[in-house]
Every structure is written in structure tokens, then in C-alpha cells.
N, C-alpha and C positions, 0 to 999 in steps of 0.2 A: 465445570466451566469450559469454555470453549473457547480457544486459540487458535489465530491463525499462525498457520510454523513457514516459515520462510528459509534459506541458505544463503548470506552471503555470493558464497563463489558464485548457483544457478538461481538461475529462477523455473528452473527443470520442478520435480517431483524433490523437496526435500530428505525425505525418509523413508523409513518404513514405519506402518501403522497409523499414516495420514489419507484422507478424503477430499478429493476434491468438490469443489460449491462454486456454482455463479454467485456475484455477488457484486449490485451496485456499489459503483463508486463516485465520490464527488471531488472533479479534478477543476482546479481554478489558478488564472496566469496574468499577471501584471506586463502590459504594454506603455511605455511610456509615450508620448506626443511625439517625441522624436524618430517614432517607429522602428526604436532599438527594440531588442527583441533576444533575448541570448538563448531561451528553449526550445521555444517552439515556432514553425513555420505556420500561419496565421491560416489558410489556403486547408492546411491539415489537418488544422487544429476543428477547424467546422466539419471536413468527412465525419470524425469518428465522433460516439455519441449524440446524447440530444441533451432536450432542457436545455440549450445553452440561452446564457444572461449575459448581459454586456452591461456593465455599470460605470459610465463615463465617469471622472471624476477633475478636479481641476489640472491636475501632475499625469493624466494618463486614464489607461480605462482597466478593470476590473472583468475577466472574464474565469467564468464559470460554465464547467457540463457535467453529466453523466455518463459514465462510460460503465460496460458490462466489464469488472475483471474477475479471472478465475484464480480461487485461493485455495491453498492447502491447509484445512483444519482437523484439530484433534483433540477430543474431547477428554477431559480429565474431571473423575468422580471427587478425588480424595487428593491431598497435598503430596499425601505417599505418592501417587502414580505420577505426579507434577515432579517430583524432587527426582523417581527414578528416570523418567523421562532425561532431566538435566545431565543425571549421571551417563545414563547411555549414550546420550548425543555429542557431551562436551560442552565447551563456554559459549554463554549464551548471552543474547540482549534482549530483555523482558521490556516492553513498551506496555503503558493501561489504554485501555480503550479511550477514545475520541468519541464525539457526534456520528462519524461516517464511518469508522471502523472498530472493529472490536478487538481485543486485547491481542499483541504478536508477538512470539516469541523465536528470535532470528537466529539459527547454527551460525556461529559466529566462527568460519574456517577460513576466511579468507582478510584480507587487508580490505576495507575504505576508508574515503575521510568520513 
């Protein structure tokens, strides 16, 4: 099965014995009418990617695109190689796949919320 491996602290090269992959992504951002906005710059938000959708709604508008991100994945035959993976790397955060992405398993070295 195939995971993407990610690191806390970078978003560098995770490890050793991962591959990098392009890999569509579907990124989507709630604007309210009052034109607060806490993530993203609106102006920016239309450079990058395509596909984008805009689904007004009564409370605000709904936006959606595609963006090309590059991932670090690493393919595991057997649980064995999954479990030894864990042990060599240290504490990890196993997420299951989604609609837009497939299963990720994040080196868990550093502090977030």
C-alpha cells in the first residue's frame, strides 16, 4: 500500500527510502460577505492553480481549485515493512485516505496544534 510520509518540523525530503510524485490536489476556502478572510489573499488565491469554482452561498461564498503538490510516498508490501518503518522513524500520526488524498503517515518530531 502506498503512503504519503510527511515530517512535522519540514516539509523538506522526510526520510530516507521515500519518492517523490506530482500529485493533484483539491484546495477549497470559505469567504464570508463581510470580506473577512483569515487565510488567504483572494488576488493569490486565483494565480495558483485552475478548475477554480466559486459557489456563492447566503452566509458567504465557497471556493474551490486544483493545485499541482509534490509528495513524498513510500510503498509498503507487508505490515512487517509498515511496523518496521514506524520503529525506525519514531511516533507517528497515521491519517486513512480521503476522496483527494491517499493514506499519510506524518514523523511526528516536532510540536503543532
Amino acid at each position: 500500500m502506498k503512503f504519503v510520509v510527511t515530517r512535522t518540523s519540514s516539509n523538506t525530503r522526510p526520510c530516507d527510502g521515500v519518492r517523490s510524485i506530482p500529485w493533484v490536489k483539491a484546495e477549497s476556502l470559505y469567504k464570508d460577505w463581510s470580506g473577512v478572510n483569515l487565510h488567504v489573499n483572494l488576488k493569490e488565491w486565483y494565480k495558483d492553480g485552475w478548475d477554480h469554482k466559486t459557489t456563492p452561498f447566503t452566509w458567504g461564498t465557497y471556493l474551490e481549485r486544483k493545485v499541482m503538490a509534490l509528495h513524498w510516498v513510500k510503498e509498503f508490501e507487508t505490515l512487517d515493512e509498515l511496523i518496521e518503518f514506524i520503529r525506525r522513524v519514531g511516533i507517528v500520526v497515521l491519517r486513512p485516505a480521503t476522496l483527494n488524498e491517499p493514506p499519510e503517515i506524518e514523523i511526528y518530531d516536532d510540536f503543532r496544534e
